[in-house]
N, C-alpha and C positions, 0 to 999 in steps of 0.2 A: 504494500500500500504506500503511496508517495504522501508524502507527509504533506505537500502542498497543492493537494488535489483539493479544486473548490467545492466540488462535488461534496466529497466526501464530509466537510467541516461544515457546510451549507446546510447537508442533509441532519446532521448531526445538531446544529442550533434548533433546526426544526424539532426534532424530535425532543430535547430539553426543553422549546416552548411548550409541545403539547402538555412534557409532565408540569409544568408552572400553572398551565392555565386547567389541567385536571387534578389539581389537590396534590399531586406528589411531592411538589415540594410549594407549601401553601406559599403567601406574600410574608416574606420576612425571615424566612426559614432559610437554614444554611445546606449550600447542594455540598457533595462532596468533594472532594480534592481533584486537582488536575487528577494523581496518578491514580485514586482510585476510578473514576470516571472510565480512564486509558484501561486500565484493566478489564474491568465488568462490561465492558461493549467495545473490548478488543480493538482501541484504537490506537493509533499514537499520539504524546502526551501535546506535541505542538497541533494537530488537528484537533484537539480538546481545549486548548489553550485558543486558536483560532474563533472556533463556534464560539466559546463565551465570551470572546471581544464582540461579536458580530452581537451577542446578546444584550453586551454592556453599552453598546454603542446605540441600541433602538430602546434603552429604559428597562429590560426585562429581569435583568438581572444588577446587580452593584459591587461589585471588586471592590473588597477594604484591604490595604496594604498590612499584612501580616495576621491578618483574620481570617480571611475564606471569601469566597463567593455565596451572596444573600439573594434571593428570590424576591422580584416585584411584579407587581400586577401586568400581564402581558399587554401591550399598549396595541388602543382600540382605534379601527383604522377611522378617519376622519369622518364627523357624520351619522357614525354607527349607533344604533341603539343598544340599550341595555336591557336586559332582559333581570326580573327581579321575582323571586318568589314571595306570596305571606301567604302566611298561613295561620290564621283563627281559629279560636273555639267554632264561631257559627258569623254569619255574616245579616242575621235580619232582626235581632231584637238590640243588642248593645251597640255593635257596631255597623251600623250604615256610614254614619258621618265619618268613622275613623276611615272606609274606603274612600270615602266622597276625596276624601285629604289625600290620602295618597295618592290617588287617580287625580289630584287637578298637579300636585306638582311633580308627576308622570309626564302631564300633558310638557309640561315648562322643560323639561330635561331629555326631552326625545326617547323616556323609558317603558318600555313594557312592563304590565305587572301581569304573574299569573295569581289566582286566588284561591285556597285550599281551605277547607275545615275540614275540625278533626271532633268538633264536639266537646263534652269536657267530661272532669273526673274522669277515670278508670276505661271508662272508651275513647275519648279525647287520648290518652297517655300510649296505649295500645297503638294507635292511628299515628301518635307521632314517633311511637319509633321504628316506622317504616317510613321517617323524614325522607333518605335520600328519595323514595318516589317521588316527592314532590320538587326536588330540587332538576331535574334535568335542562339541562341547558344554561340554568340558572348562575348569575354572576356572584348576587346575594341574597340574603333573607330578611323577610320584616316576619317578627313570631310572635304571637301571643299563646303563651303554653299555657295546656288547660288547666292549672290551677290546683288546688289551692296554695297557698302561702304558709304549708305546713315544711318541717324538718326534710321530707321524704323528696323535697321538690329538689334539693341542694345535691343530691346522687342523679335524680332526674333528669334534670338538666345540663349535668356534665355530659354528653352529648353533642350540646352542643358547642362546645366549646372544643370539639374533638373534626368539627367540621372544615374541612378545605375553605369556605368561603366564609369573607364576613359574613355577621348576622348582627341585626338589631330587636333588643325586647323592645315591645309594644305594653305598656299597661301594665308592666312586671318588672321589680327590682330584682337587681342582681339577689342576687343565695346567702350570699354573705360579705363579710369586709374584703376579700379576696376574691373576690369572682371579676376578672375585668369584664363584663359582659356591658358594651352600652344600650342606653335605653331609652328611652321618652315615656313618662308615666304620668297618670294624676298625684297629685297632692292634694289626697283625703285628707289627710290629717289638718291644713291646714285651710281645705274648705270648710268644716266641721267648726274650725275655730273662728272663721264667719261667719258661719251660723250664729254659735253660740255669741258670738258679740252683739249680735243684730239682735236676737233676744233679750240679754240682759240689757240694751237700750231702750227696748221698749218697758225695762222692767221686771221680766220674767228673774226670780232667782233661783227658782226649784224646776231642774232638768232633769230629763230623762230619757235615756236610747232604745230603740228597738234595731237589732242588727244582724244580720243574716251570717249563722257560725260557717267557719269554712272554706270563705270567698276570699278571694283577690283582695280585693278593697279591703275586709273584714281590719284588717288589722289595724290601716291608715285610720281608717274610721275612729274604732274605738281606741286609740292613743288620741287623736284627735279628740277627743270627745272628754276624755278623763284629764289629757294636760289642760285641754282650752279650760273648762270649768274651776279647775283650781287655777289656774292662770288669771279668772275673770272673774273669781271669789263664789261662783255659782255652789248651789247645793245639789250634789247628786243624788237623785230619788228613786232612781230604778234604772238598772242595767239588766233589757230582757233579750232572750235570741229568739230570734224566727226563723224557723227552718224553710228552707226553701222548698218550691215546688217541682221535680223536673220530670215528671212525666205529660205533660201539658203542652200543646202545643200552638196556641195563640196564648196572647195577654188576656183574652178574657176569662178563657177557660181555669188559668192561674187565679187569676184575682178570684173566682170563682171557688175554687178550691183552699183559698185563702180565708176568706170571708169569717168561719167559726176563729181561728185563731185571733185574729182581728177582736173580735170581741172580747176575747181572754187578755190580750197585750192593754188593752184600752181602758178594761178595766180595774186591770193592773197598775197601766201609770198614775189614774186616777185617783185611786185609793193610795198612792205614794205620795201626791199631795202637790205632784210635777204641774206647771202649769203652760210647758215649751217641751215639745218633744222631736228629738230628730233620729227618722228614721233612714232604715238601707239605701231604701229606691222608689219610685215611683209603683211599684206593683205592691208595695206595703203601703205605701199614702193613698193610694186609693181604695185598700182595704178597711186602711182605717176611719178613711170619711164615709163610707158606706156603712162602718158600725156606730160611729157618730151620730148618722142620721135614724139610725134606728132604735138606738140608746137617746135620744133626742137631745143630746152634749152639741155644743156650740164649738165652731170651729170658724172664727177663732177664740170666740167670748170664753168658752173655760176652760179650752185648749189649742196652743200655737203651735200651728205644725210644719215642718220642716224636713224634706225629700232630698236625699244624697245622689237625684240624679234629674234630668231634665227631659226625658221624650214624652208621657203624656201628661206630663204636669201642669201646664198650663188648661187642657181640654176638660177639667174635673170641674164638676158641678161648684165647686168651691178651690178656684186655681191655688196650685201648692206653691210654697214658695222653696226655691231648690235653690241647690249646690250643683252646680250645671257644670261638668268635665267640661275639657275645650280641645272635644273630639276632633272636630274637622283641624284643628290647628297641631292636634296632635299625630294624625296622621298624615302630614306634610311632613312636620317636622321631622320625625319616623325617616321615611326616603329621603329627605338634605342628610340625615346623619349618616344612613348606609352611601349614599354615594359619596358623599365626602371621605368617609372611610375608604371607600374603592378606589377615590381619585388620590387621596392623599393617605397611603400604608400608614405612615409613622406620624400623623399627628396624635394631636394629646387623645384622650378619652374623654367622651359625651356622655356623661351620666345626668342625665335630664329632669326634673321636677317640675309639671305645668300646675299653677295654682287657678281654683275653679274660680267661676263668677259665684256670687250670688247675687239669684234673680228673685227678686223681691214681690210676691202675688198675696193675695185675698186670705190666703190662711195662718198668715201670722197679724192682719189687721190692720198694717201700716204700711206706707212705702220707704223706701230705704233715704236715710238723707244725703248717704254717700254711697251710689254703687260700685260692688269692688269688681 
């Protein structure tokens, strides 16, 4: 073999691109030495030497003087679109708006998204660890793993962190203080503590939660909820769980299914002495003013009620006043951080926290003097 066969050292960059751009040697990862290289694909060590100039010359790779050769993101020809996986729990009760986000600034960056669910709990988890299916062709990932924010999630999710291509969490903090994973998420905790301000404004000093065990949010929330109150000198009067529904397949049939517990939470807070309560979501607020109205309890007169989410809150016979994510801004946000990452390896990490609105309606009694 002549060492200065273009062929040969041509063919050879190619075939190192392919392993860059198929996970073998992810973006940032060290390839191995000229002479092991020359060895294991029986070449000589200057046609190895060769190809990874031709590498380093087009971005693909980075020659550090007395370290090794590092892998970069294979450089996209002019023009090209990007091709991006996510993949959800479900795509029609939580997240609509969070696609709306992504798909508009898809439209701005000439990227493709494809869209996966997986469901949640224990079938959701099953569904995602056959990820690579979803990933083909794929550059990167937007994920929303199905949950919950329990210990188990921290083995779980190592996975993904085991994946050839970036990824970005959607709506999920990293595992722990060591997990680089970035992310874009709500800040429960520190909508919760809106809430609770806007209450004790109007006066309210005896609170009280109702909050779905188990979930995502579950946590933000109730931290949220136990600092805001001693942060704001409130009295905590009842800390209840509502178990969720999930065999149900519209919102009405839930809230439907909901309806008895409702009664029991309600007249729980009640006899606590709460006169400001803030619940999960919208499918417990509108449980609860359904048992309100049937208990013939005033909403807002002797009870302020306040919804940790915003799609049918405003439509209720008596509109709720929410803690509204800033879904569509979060799933744009979501895609600038995966591509940014794709375009730029080594910048810093995006560990994200979006803080909600509260939107201020008919069930706490008052309008906001300052909306946040």
């Amino acid at each position: 073999m002549a060492t200065g066969d273009p062929i040969k050292y041509l063919q050879f960059a190619a075939e190192l691109r392919r392993g860059i751009r198929g996970g073998t040697w992810p973006p940032g990862s060290k390839l191995p030495t000229e002479v092991q290289l020359a060895a294991t694909h029986g070449l000589s060590v200057n046609t190895v030497r060769r190809a990874l100039e031709v590498l380093a010359a087009e971005g693909s790779v980075e020659r550090r003087q007395g370290v090794g050769t590092f892998a970069r993101p294979v450089p996209r020809p002019p023009g090209a679109r990007r091709r991006i996986a996510v993949v959800l729990p479900e795509r029609d009760w939580y997240f609509p708006p969070v696609i709306a986000g992504i798909e508009a600034a898809a439209a701005r960056s000439r990227t493709t998204i494809d869209v996966h669910t997986t469901g949640y709990a224990d079938r959701g988890w099953n569904r995602l660890a056959r990820l690579a299916d979803y990933l083909a062709e794929a550059e990167g990932l937007l994920i929303t793993h199905p949950g919950p924010a329990d210990a188990a999630v921290a083995a779980r999710t190592r996975l993904l962190r085991e994946l050839p291509l970036p990824y970005v969490l959607l709506e999920r903090a990293p595992s722990g203080i060591g997990d680089p994973s970035e992310h874009v998420s709500t800040d429960h905790a520190g909508g919760v503590y809106l809430a609770l301000a806007h209450l004790a404004a109007l006066g309210h000093r005896d609170v009280a939660l109702a909050c779905r065990p188990n979930s995502a949010p579950s946590r933000g929330i109730s931290t949220g909820f136990t600092e805001g109150a001693a942060a704001l000198g409130l009295r905590v009067t009842a800390q209840l769980d509502w178990p969720p529904v999930t065999d149900c397949d519209s919102f009405e049939e839930v809230l439907a299914a909901q309806l008895p517990l409702a009664d029991v939470v309600l007249g729980s807070v009640l006899g606590s002495g709460a006169t400001g309560l803030i619940c999960f979501g919208d499918m417990e607020g509108s449980a609860l003013l359904a048992a309100a109205r049937r208990a013939a309890v005033r909403i807002p007169g002797d009870l302020a009620l306040v919804s940790c989410e915003d799609r049918h809150a405003a439509t209720e016979q008596v509109p709720l006043t929410s803690v509204a994510p800033e879904k569509f801004r979060l799933g744009s946000l979501g895609l600038e951080t995966l591509l940014r990452r794709l375009d730029e390896p080594d910048a810093e990490l995006r560990q994200v926290w979006l803080r909600p609105r509260l939107t201020v309606r008919e069930s706490c009694g008052a309008q906001a003097a300052n909306p946040s």
